[in-house]
BAZA-365436 format. One record per residue (C-alpha): residue in three letters; x, y, z. Coordinates in nm, 2 decimals, always signed. Layout:
BAZA-365436
<"ALA", <X, Y, Z>> ...
END
This chain:
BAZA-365436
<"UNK", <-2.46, +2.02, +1.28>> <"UNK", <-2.31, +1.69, +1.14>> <"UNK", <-2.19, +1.43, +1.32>> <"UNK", <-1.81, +1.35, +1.38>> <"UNK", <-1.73, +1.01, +1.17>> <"UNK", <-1.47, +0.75, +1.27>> <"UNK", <-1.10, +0.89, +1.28>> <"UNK", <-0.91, +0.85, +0.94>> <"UNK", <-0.67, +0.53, +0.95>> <"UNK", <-0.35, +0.56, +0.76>> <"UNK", <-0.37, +0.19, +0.62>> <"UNK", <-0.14, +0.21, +0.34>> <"UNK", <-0.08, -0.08, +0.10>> <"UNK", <+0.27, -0.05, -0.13>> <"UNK", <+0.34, -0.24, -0.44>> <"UNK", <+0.66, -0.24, -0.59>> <"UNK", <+0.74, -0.39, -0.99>> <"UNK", <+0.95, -0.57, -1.19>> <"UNK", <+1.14, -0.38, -1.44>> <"UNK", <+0.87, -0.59, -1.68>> <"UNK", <+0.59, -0.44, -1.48>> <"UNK", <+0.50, -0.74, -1.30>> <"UNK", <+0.41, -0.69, -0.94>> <"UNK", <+0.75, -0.78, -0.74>> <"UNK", <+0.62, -0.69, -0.37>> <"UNK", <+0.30, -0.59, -0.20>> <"UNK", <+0.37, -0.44, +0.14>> <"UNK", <+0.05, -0.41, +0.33>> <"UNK", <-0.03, -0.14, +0.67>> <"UNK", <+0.14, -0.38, +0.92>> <"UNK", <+0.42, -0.42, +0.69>> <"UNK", <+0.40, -0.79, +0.59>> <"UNK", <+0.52, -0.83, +0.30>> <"UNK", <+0.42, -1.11, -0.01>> <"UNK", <+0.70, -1.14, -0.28>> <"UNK", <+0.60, -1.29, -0.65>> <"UNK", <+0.88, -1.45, -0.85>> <"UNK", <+0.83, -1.49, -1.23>> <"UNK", <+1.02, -1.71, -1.50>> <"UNK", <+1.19, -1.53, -1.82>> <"UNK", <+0.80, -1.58, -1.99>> <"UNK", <+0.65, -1.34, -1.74>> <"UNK", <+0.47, -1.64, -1.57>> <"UNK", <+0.44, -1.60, -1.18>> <"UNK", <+0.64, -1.89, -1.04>> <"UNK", <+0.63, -1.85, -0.67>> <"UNK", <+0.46, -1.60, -0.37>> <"UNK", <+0.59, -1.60, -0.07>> <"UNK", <+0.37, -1.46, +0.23>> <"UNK", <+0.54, -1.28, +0.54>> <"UNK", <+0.59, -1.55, +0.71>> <"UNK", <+0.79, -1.70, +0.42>> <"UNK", <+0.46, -1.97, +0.31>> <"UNK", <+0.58, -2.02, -0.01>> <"UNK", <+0.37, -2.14, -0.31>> <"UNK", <+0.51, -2.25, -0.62>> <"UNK", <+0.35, -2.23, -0.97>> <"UNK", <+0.49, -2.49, -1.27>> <"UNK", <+0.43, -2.43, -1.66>> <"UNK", <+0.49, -2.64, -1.96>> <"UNK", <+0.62, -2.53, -2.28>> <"UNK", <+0.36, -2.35, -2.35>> <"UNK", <+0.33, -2.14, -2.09>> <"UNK", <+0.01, -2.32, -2.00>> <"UNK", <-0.01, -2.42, -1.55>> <"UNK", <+0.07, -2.70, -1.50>> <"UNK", <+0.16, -2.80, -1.14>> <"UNK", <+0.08, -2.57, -0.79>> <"UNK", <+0.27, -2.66, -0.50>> <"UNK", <+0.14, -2.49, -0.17>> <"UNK", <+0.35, -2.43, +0.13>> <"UNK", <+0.27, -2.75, +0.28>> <"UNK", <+0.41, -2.96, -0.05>> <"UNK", <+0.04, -3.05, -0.14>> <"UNK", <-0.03, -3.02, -0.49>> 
END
């Protein structure tokens, strides 16, 4: 006879997309959710954590990163 293993967690993750196919939002088990932004190029410009920690992404002409500004204006 085996034995009984841990009980089976629900933990669900959801992602949602852009109409591009870009990931829009992630929604994990406790329901905190991170939203990406992204610029006309498809280049992701900003996440924002569930508790609204934003981090910004900057690109040059090229669509090469250029700049990274974290939530606490460090760069």
């Amino acid at each position: 006879m085996g034995k009984a293993g841990p009980p089976v967690l629900n933990h669900v993750t959801t992602l949602t997309y852009t109409p591009a196919g870009l990931i829009n939002t992630i929604t994990d088990a406790q329901s905190h959710v991170t939203t990406y932004g992204y610029d006309a190029h498809g280049n992701r410009t900003s996440v924002a954590d569930a508790m609204q920690h934003q981090t910004t992404f900057g690109y040059d002409t090229g669509d090469r990163l250029t700049t990274i500004t974290y939530p606490d204006q460090t760069t």
